[in-house]
Structures are given as structure tokens and as C-alpha cells.
TORFI-471524 format. One record per residue (C-alpha): residue in one letter; x, y, z. Coordinates in pm, whole numbers, m for minus. Layout:
BEGIN
 type      u      v      w
    A      X      Y      Z
...
This chain:
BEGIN
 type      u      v      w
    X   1772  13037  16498
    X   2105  13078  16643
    X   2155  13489  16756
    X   2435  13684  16688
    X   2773  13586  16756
    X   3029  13717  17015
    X   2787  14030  17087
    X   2837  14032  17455
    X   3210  13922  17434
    X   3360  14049  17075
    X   3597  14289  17255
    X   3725  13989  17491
    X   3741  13797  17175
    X   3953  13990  16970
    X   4154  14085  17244
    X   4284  13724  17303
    X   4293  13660  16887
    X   4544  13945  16906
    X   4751  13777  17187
    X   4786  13448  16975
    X   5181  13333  16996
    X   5053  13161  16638
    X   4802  13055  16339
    X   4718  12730  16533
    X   4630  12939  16877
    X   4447  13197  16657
    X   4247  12958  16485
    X   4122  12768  16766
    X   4035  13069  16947
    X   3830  13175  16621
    X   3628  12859  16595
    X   3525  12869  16976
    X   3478  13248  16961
    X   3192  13179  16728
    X   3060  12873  16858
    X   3011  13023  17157
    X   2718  13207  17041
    X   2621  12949  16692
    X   2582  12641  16945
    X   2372  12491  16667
    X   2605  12507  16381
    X   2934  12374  16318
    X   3217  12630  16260
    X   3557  12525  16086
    X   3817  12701  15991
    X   4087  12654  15749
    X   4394  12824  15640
    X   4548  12914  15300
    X   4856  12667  15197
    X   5094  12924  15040
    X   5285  12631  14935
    X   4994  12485  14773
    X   4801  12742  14688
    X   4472  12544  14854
    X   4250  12607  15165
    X   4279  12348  15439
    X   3962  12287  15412
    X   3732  11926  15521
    X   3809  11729  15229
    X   3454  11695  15099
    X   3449  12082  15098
    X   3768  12127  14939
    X   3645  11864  14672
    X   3405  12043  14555
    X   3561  12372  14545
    X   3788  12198  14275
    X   3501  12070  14074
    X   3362  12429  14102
    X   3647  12663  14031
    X   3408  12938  13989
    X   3309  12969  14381
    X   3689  12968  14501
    X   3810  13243  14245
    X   3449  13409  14418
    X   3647  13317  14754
    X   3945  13482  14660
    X   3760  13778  14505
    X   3602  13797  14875
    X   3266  13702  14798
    X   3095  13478  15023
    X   2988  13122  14870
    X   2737  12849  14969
    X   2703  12484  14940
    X   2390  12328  14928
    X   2333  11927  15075
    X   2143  11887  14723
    X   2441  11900  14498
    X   2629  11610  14393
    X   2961  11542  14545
    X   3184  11239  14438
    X   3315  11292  14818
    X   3102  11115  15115
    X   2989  11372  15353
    X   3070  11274  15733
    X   2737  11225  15876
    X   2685  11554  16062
    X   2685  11716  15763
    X   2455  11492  15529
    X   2202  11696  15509
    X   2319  12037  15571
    X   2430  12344  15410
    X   2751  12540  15408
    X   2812  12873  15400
    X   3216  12995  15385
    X   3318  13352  15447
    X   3618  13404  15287
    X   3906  13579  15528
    X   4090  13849  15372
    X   4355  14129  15418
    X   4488  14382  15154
    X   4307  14187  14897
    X   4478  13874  14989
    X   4283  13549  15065
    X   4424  13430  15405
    X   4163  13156  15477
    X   3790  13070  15501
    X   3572  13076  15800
    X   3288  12739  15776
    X   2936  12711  15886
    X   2761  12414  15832
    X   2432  12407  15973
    X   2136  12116  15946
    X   1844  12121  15733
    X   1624  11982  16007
    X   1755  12261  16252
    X   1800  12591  16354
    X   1920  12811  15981
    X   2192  13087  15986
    X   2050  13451  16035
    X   2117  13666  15799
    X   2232  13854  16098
    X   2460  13573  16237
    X   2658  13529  15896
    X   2708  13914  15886
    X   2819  13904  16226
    X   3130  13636  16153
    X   3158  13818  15812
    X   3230  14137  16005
    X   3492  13898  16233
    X   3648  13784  15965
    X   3694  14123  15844
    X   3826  14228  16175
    X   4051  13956  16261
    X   4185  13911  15907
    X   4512  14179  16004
    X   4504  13939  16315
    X   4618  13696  16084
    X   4812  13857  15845
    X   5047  13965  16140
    X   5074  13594  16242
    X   5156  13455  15914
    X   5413  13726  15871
    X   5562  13632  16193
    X   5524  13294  16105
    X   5733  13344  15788
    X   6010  13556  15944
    X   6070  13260  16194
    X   6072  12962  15922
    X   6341  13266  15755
    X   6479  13282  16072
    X   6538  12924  16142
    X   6608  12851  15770
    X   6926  13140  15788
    X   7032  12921  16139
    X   7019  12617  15984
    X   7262  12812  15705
    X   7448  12921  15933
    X   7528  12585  16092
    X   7597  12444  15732
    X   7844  12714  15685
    X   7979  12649  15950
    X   8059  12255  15922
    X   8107  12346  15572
    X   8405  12576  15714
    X   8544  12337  15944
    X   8561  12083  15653
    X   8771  12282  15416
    X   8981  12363  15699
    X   9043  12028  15778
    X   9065  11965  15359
    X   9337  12246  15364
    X   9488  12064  15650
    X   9512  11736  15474
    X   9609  11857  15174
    X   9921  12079  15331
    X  10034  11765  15501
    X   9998  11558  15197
    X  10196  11838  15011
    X  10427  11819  15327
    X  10464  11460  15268
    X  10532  11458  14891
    X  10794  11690  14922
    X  10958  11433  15159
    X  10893  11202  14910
    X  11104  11374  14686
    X  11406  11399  14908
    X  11392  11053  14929
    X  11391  10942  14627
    X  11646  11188  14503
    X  11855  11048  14786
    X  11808  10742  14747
    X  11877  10776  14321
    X  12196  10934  14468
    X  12310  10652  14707
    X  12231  10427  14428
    X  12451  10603  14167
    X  12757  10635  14404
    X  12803  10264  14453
    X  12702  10141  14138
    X  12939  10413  13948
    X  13245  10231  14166
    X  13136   9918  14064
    X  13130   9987  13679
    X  13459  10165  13743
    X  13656   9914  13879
    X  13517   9600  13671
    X  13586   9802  13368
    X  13933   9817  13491
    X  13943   9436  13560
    X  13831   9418  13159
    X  14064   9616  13033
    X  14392   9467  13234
    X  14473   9638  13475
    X  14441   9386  13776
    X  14607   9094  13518
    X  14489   8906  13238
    X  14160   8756  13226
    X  14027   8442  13022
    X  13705   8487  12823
    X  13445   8371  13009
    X  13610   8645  13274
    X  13543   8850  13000
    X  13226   8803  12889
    X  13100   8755  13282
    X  13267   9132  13336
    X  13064   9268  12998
    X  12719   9153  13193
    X  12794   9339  13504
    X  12913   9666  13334
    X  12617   9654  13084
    X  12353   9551  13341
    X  12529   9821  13647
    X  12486  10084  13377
    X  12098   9975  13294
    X  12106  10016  13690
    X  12244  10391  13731
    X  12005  10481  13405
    X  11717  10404  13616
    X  11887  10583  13945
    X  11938  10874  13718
    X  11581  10859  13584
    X  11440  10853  13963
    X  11603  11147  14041
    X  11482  11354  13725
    X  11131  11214  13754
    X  11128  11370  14112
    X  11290  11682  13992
    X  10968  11689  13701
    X  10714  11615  13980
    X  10737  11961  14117
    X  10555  12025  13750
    X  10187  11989  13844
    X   9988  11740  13691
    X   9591  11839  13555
    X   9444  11537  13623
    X   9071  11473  13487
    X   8905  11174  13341
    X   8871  11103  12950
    X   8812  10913  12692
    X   9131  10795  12487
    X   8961  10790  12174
    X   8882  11169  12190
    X   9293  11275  12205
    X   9351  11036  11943
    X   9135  11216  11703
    X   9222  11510  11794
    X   9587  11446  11738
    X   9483  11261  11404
    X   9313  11637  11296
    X   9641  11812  11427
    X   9880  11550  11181
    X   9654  11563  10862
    X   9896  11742  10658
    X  10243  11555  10776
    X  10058  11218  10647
    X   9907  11396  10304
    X  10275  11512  10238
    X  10404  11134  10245
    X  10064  11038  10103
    X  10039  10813  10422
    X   9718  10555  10499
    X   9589  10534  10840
    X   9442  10228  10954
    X   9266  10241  11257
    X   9129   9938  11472
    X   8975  10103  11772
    X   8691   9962  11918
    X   8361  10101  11944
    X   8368  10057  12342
    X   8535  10322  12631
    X   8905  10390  12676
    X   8847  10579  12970
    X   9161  10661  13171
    X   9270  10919  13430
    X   9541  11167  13315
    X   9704  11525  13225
    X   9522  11540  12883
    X   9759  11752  12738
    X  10050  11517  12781
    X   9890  11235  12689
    X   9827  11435  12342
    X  10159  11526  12328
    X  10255  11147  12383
    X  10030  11075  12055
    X  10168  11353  11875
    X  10524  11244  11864
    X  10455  10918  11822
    X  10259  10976  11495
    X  10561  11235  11426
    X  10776  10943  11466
    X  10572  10707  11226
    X  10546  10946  10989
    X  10975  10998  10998
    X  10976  10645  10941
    X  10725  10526  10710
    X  10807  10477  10313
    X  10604  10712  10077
    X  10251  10584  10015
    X  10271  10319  10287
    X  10025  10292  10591
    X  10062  10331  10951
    X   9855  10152  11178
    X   9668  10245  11530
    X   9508  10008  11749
    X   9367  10037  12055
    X   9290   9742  12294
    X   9219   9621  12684
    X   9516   9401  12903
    X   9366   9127  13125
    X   9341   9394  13411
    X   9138   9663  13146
    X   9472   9862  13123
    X   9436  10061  12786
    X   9744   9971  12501
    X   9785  10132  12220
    X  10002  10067  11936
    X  10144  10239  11667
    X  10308  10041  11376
    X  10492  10240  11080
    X  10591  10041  10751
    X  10946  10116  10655
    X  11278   9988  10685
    X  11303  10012  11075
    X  11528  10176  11312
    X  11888  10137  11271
    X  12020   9943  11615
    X  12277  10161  11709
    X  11949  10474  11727
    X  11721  10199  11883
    X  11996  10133  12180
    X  11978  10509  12214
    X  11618  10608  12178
    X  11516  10662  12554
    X  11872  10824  12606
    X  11828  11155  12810
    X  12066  11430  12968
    X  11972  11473  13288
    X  12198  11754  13341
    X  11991  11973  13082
    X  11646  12065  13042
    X  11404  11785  12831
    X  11398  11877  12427
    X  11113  11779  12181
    X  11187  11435  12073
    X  11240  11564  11707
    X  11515  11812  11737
    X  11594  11802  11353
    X  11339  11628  11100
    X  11619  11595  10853
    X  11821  11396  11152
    X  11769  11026  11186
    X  11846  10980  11519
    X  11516  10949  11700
    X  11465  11006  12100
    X  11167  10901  12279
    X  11308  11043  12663
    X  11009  11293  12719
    X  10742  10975  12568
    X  10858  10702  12812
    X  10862  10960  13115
    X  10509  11099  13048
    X  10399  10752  12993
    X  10600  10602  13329
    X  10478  10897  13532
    X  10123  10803  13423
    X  10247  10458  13574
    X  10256  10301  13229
    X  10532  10132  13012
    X  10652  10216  12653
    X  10846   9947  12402
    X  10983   9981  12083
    X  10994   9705  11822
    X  11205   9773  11559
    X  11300   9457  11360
    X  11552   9543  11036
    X  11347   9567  10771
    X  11007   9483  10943
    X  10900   9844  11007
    X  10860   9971  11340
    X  10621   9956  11639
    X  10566  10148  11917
    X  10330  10048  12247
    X  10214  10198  12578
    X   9982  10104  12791
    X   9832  10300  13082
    X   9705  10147  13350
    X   9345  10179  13487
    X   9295  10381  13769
    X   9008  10474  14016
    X   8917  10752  14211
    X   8852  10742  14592
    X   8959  10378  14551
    X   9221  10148  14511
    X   9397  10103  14152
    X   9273   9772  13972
    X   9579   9759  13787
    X   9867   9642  14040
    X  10135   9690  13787
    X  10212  10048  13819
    X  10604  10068  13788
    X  10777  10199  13456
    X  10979   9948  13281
    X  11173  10086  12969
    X  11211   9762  12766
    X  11308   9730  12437
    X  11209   9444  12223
């Protein structure tokens, strides 16, 4: 029989278990602290996982604490338990211990189970005193605020280092959105250039080309001498296509001027405005007892764009088809995919069609005054479709009006498809304001 443990050396003991930097240093001090007196029995020593809630026990050991619940709530109650070499265990002892017995004193501070203190000791040998196991009970007792103070220190350094490691990610964090903000001003910095550009350039462009429509309409009308028809009808072209030209000049310099208006980008699905806008119309089509036919296929018309504008691009357009539709006709809506998955949708009104002299006018604008709802008077028949075609271009999408007289009418835009964080797979992004 072993005899007591750390009698002659119990004050030594504890004094170095109190000058442990940590649980590791502790615990091996522990173990050889007894062994030095229990040379006969094998002494182990495992911790509580707060994590895990589980003693880090040998695994056999721990195995059968979880097939016997009862002896670790008796553990954490701070009852000592015992295992006897007798009882089935699905776990293979390690030889040493085949045909022992185990005896764990449970570790514990302010009612708090910090660990458990092993002693396995052989059948064939030398059995644990009562004595000896009330000796390391007593140890355990007195070294368990030992512990306690470790663990706590323990935990304020893992807080410690978790609140640097915080600190560093604020930091980067910090530096990031400075060098966002940075970006971002110059890219502001940059599209305000932009803009003086282009409004320079839709000046230069207007200058010249206004000269050039000037004098050739001179050269039309007589002044420089008489011309023969084909002067005539070669002089007609250049006016008609120089004025298409200062249009667009004109429209680059209000499209800058409507780019200082922010645009609330966010990704969507087509099909969701379109309903909505349907809801918003229900009583303009009951009045005219109007049919909607919709072909819209049950797939994604996903797009990136200012919501709101796109819903006001699908409000006036059904105002539009409603303006023109016959009483009790139908209007149709379909929706559809280009060869490079642009989304078009078109918007076809039965009625007798747009006269020409309003279609050659409908994406007419004064640029010199601020944009007006398309539908200034309901009871007017002239029909403008400026604010449409620049929501639409600005999107980087075209708009065309088909207006045959007597075929009805029909209205398309497409939008192109456009990625985030990535190149656009559509390549045609310019605005072309067509007519067919």
C-alpha cells in the first residue's frame, strides 16, 4: 500500500502549483506532485472543456462516463466515483490498466466542476488507502482556487488576444474604407470631368453643324443661284440628316445635365415592375374595357436598374396604349431575350395608329426647359415619348416606335444585360432613337 501523498512536501507543492504561468504547467506539476508519493498507481489528470462541456479524460474513461451519465452528474455534484476492471466497456483498455480500478476525485471551486484528478491502480498490486485517496481529495480541494485563478487568467488572455485581433480588423477594415472613400471621390472627381466633356463636346458639335444647316438651307432656298433638282434633293439630305446630328448633340448635353440626378441602382426582376404597373393601370383599361394579353415567359428578366424609372417607363407606355387603343380592343405585352440575353419588351396597342406628322415628333424635347410627363393633356393627341427614350438610353437601351396607318401601334425597348464587378455581356450599349 502506497502511503500518503505529498506529506513531507505539500507546502513545496502547492507553493509551485500557485506559481504556474498556466493550466498545462499546473497540471503537470499536479500529476508528479502525487506520484511522487503513489509510485504504484497511475495518476492522470484531465481538465473540463468549457467548449464542450466534457472532461479530457483517457478515452476509455471518458467512454464510460457517457454510458453512465449517473457517475459524471455525481462528478459534477463533487462526489467521488469509481470504476471497476469488471464492468463492461465497448472501449479497449491500454494494457496498464486491464485489470485495474479507477478511482476519480472530482476538482471543484464555488460549486463548479473544473476537472478530475485519476488513480488507476492494479488488481495484482499495491490498493489505494483510504488514507491516500483522502489525501489527493484534500489536494484537490486545495488546489482547485489554484485552478480557478488559471482558467480565469486563461480566459482574460484568449479575451485579450481576441479584442487585438479586433482591433487589427478594425483597423484594416479602416484603412479600406478610406481607401473606398478615396476611390470613390476620384471616381466622382472623374465623372464630373466627364460631364464637362461631353457638354463640350455636344457644344463644339452644335456650333459647326448649326453653320452647316444654315448655309445649305440658304443654297436651297436661292440665295447663292439656282439649283437643279438633284442639287435639291442632295441639299434636303444634308439639312435633314445635320439636324438628326445637332438632336443628338443637344441630347448629349441634357443627358449630362440629368446625370447629376442620382441613379438607385439594384438588381430585379422585370416581371415584378410589370405587374406592379399592370395593378397601378387597372382602372384606365376597365374604362376602355381594354384586354391584356400577356406573353411573358415563365423564366428571369433580371436586369440592373433605378426601379422606379423603369416603372415609370412601363407606366407611360401602357398610358400611351391605352390613348391609342379602340374601345374593347386588346393590347399586347411580351417579353423576350436578344441573342446577347438583353431583355425586350414590347407593347402593341390596336387602333388606328399614330398620325405621321406626331410620330416625326414623338421623341421631340426642349432642352431649354425642364422634362414634362409625356401626357401633358389626355384629351391632346399629340403624344411625346422624350422622358421614355432618355430613361431607357441612360439605362444604355434603345426605344422604337412602329406606327403603321391603320395597323395599330407598337412600342419596344430593350435593356441590355449587365454585370456587376464584371464586364457587360451586352457590347451594344449606345442609345439609338430610331423610328420604324
Amino acid at each position: 500500500m502506497d502511503g500518503s501523498p505529498v506529506r513531507g512536501e505539500d507546502k513545496v507543492g502547492l507553493t509551485r502549483l500557485n506559481q504556474a504561468k498556466d493550466t498545462q504547467t499546473f497540471q503537470a506539476e499536479l500529476v508528479r506532485l502525487i506520484r511522487a508519493d503513489m509510485t504504484h498507481t497511475e495518476v492522470f489528470f484531465g481538465l473540463l472543456d468549457t467548449d464542450a462541456k466534457t472532461l479530457q479524460l483517457p478515452a476509455w474513461v471518458r467512454s464510460h462516463l457517457e454510458r453512465h451519465q449517473g457517475l459524471a452528474l455525481k462528478l459534477e455534484q463533487g462526489a467521488m466515483v469509481g470504476i471497476s476492471h469488471t464492468e463492461e466497456n465497448p472501449v479497449p483498455r491500454p494494457a496498464s490498466a486491464a485489470r485495474s480500478s479507477v478511482v476519480l476525485i472530482p476538482v471543484i471551486d464555488s460549486s463548479t466542476l473544473l476537472g478530475a484528478i485519476g488513480l488507476v491502480s492494479p488488481l495484482d498490486g499495491p490498493h489505494l488507502s483510504a488514507e491516500g485517496i483522502e489525501a489527493v481529495r484534500q489536494m484537490a480541494h486545495e488546489t482547485a482556487p489554484i485552478l480557478a485563478r488559471l482558467r480565469e487568467i486563461e480566459s482574460l488572455r484568449r479575451q485579450t488576444q481576441e479584442f487585438a485581433r479586433t482591433e487589427e480588423r478594425a483597423a484594416r477594415a479602416e484603412g479600406n474604407f478610406a481607401r473606398v472613400l478615396e476611390a470613390k471621390n476620384h471616381f466622382d472627381a472623374l465623372l464630373k470631368i466627364g460631364w464637362h466633356v461631353q457638354s463640350n463636346i455636344a457644344h463644339d458639335l452644335r456650333t459647326p453643324l448649326a453653320a452647316i444647316r444654315g448655309y445649305a438651307r440658304m443654297i436651297l432656298d436661292g440665295r447663292s443661284g439656282e439649283i437643279n433638282d438633284t442639287q435639291r434633293e442632295h441639299l434636303r439630305i444634308i439639312i435633314e440628316n445635320t439636324s438628326r446630328l445637332i438632336d443628338v448633340a443637344s441630347w448629349m448635353n441634357h443627358v449630362a445635365e440629368l446625370s447629376a440626378q442620382h441613379f438607385h441602382l439594384n438588381t430585379f426582376d422585370l416581371r415584378q415592375v410589370w405587374a406592379e404597373s399592370v395593378r397601378a393601370n387597372q382602372q384606365s383599361l376597365a374604362d376602355k374595357s381594354l384586354k391584356l394579353t400577356e406573353q411573358i415567359p415563365k423564366e428571369s428578366f433580371e436586369v440592373i436598374a433605378d426601379r422606379e424609372k423603369v416603372a415609370y417607363v412601363f407606366n407611360e407606355l401602357i398610358a400611351v396604349a391605352v390613348k391609342l387603343s379602340e374601345k374593347g380592343s386588346a393590347i399586347t405585352a411580351k417579353f423576350s431575350h436578344g441573342r446577347e440575353r438583353e431583355v425586350a419588351v414590347k407593347i402593341s396597342a390596336n387602333g388606328s395608329g399614330i398620325a405621321p406628322e406626331a410620330l416625326s415628333k414623338i421623341f421631340d424635347r426642349s432642352f431649354n426647359s425642364s422634362v414634362t410627363p409625356i401626357m401633358q393633356n389626355k384629351h391632346d393627341a399629340h403624344i411625346n415619348l422624350s422622358r421614355v427614350s432618355d430613361i431607357v438610353g441612360m439605362h444604355g437601351g434603345r426605344l422604337f416606335v412602329n406606327s403603321p396607318a391603320g395597323e395599330g401601334s407598337t412600342f419596344l425597348f430593350t435593356l441590355p444585360t449587365v454585370t456587376v464587378g464584371g464586364e457587360d455581356k451586352n457590347h451594344e450599349q449606345t442609345v439609338n432613337f430610331g423610328r420604324r
